[in-house]
C-alpha positions in Angstrom: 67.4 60.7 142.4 65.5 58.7 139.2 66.4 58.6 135.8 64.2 57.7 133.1 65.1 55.4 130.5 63.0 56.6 126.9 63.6 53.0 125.4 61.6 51.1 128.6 59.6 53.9 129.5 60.2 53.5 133.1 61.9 55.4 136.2 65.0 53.7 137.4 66.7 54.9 140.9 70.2 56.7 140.1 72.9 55.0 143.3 73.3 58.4 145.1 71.6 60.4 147.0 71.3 63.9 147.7 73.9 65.7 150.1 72.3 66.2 153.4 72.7 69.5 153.7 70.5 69.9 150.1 67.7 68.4 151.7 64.6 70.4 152.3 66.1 73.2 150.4 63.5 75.2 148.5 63.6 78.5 146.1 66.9 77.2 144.9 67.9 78.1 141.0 69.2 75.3 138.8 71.0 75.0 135.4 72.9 72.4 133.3 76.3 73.9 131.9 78.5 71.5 129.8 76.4 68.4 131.3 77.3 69.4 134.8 73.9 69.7 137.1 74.2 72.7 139.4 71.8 73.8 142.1 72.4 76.9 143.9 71.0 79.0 146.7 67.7 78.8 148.0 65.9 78.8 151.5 66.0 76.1 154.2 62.1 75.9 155.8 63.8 76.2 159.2 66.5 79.0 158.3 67.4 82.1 156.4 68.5 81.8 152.6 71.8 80.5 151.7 74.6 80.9 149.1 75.5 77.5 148.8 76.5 75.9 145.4 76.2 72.2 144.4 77.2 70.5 141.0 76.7 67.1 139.8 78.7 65.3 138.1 76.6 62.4 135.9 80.1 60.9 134.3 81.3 60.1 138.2 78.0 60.1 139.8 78.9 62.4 142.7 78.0 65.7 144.2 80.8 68.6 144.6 79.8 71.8 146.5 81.9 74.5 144.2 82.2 78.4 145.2 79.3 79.9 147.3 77.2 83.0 145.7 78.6 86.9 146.8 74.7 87.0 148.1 72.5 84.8 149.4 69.5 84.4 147.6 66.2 82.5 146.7 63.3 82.8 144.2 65.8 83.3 141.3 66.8 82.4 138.0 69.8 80.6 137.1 71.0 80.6 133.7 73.7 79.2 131.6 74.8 81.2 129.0 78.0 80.7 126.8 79.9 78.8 129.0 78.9 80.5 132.3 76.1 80.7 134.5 74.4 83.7 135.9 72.5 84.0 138.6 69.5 86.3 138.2 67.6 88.0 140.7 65.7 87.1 143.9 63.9 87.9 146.8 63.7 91.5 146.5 66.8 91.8 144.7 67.8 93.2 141.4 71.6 92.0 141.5 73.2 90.0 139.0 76.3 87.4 139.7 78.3 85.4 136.7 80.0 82.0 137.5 83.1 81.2 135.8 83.7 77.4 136.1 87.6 77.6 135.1 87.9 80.0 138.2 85.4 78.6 140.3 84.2 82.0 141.1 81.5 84.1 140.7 81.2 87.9 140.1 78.4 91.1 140.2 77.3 91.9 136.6 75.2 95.0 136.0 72.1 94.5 138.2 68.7 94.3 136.2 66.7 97.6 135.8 64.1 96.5 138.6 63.9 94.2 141.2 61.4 91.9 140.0 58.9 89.1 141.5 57.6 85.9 139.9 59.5 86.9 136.6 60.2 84.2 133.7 63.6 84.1 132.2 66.1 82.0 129.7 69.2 82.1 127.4 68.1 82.4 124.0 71.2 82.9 121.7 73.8 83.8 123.8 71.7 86.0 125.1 69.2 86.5 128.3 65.7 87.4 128.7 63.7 88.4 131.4 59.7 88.7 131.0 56.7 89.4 132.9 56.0 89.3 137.0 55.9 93.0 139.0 58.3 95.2 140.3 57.5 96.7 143.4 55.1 99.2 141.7 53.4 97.2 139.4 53.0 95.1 136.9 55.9 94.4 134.2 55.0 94.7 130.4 58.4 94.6 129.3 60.8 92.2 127.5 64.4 92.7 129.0 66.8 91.8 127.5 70.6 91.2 128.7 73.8 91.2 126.6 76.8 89.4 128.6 79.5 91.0 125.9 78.7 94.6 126.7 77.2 93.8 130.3 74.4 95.8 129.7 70.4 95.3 130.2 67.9 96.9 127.6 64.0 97.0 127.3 63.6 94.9 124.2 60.2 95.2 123.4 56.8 95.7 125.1 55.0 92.2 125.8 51.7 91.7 124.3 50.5 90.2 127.9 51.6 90.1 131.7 52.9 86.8 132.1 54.0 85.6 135.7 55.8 81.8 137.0 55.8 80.8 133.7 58.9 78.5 132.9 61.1 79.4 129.9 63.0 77.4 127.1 64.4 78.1 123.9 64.9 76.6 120.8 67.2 78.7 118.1 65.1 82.2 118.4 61.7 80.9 119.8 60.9 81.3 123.6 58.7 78.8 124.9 56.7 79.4 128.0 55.1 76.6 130.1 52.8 77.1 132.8 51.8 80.3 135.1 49.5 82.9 134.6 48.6 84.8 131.5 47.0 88.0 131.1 46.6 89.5 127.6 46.4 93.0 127.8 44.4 95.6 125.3 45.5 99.8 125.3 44.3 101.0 128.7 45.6 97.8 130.2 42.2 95.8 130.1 42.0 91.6 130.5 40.5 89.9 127.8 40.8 87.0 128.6 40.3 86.7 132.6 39.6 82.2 132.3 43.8 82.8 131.6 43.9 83.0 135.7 42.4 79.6 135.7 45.0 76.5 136.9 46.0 75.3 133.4 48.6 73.9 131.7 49.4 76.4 128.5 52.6 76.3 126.0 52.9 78.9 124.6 56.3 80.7 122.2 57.5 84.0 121.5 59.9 84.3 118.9 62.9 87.2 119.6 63.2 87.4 115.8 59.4 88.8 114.9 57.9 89.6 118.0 54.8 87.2 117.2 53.3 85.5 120.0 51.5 82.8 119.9 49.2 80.5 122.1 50.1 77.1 121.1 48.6 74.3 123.1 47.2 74.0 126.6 45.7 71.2 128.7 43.1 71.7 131.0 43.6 68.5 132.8 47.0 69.2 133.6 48.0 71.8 137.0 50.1 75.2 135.1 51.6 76.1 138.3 54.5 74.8 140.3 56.0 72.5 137.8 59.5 71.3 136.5 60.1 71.2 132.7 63.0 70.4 130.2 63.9 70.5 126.8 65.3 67.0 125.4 65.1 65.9 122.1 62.6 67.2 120.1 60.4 67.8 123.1 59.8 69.8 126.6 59.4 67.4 129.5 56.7 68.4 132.1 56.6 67.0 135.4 53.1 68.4 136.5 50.1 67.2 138.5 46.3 66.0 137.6 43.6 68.6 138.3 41.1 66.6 137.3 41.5 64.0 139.9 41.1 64.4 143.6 45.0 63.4 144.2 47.6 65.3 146.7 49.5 68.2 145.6 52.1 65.2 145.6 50.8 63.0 143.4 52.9 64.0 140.1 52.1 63.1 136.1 54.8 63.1 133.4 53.9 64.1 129.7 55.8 65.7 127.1 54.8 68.8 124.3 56.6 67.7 121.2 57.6 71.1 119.6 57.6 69.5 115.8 54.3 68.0 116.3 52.6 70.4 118.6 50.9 67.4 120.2 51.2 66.2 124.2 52.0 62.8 125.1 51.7 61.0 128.1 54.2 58.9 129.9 53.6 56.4 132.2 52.7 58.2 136.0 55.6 59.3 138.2 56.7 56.3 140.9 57.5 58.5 143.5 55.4 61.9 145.6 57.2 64.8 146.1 56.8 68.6 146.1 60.0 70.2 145.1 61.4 68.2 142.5 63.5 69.1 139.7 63.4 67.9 136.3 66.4 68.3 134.2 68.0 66.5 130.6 71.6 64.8 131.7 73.8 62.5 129.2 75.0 59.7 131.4 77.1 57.0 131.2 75.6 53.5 130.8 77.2 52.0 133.8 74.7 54.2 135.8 
């Protein structure tokens, strides 16, 4: 575990480590609620999935393993959302589960209309929303959206393109979408722009207000695909990986998008190879 200190630009080592049994998971959903780091699910490489839950605590800078999931699952979402977290999806699954951290339990919610694969989905206020990848049919054009009052899911609007692993923020009612695959569709559900399936590294927002979409900035240098992103500050953190360069799939680069400016900048290269890493915003204590 690094953390990254803005004022020396530099990666410093954080004194843990990961649990054992966390290691060489993969497919796992993860989600900060009230500062607390929670990983959950997944897929060992040598096993089945599993329903396991870790938090981390950054005040005490330890690892708790809380209640388990109702169903084991991988390739999810997992959301925090008004003080609970939800667990969205999965491997061919369409089920829904809500964490209560006060009970240290989690419970089904109404299951989403479709299973879906490769979707995108975030809170966006108070409530979720689910875009893009396919059901087991075809492709889906459809903003979902999910209410956690009434428990209920509605198709919110059409989407203007089939979108698919993109990673999703938000910021007051604007959706940003980082990454993945972009298809922008005409009537009769023709590509116009087919370069979109190229490796790139798009931002891109949708605003739940208007409906307006809009292509914002993208970097052709920079690998769209299996990449780890946060919002802190007054910026979304990318942890991504050269294309330009013949380097490893492990070789990783660290740049911001600074949603005010609508400009990248670059931060010095990551210290460390790896594949499945996480990025995520903590507040910690300065003893750490």
């Amino acid at each position: 575990m690094l953390r990254y200190g803005e004022v020396e630009q530099r990666w410093k080592p954080l004194a843990n480590n990961l649990p054992p049994d966390m290691i060489n998971v993969r497919g796992y959903g993860s989600a900060v609620l009230d500062n607390y780091l929670f990983i959950v699910g997944g897929y060992r490489m040598t096993s089945q999935e599993i329903s396991a839950v870790h938090c981390y605590n950054p005040c005490r800078n330890e690892w708790n393993q809380v209640a388990p999931l109702n169903q084991k699952r991988s390739n999810f979402k997992l959301l925090a959302v008004q003080g609970k977290m939800y667990a969205v999806g999965g491997q061919s699954l369409g089920t829904v589960e809500c964490y209560s951290p006060e009970q240290d339990w989690w419970t089904c919610v109404s299951s989403m209309p479709n299973p879906l694969a490769e979707f995108s989905a975030c809170e966006c206020q108070g409530m979720i929303y689910v875009m893009g990848g396919y059901t087991a049919r075809d492709r889906n054009t459809s903003v979902l959206r999910y209410c956690p009052t009434s428990d209920n899911w509605t198709v919110f609007r059409s989407c203007p393109a089939h979108i698919r692993k993109q990673q999703m923020l938000s910021v007051e009612d604007t959706i940003y979408l980082v990454g993945g695959y972009t298809h922008e569709l005409e009537v009769g559900q023709r590509q116009r722009r087919p370069s979109q399936t190229e490796d790139v590294l798009t931002v891109q927002s949708y605003n739940v207000s208007t409906g307006e979409w809009i292509q914002l900035k993208e970097n052709t240098s920079k690998s769209g695909l299996n990449l780890t992103c946060t919002l802190h500050n007054d910026g979304i953190y990318i942890m991504s990986r050269d294309v330009s360069l013949p380097t490893s799939l492990e070789h990783r680069v660290f740049l911001k998008y600074n949603i005010f400016s609508d400009a990248w900048e670059a931060f010095r290269r990551f210290p460390a190879l790896g594949q499945n890493m996480l990025l995520c915003s903590l507040y910690l204590p300065n003893v750490l």
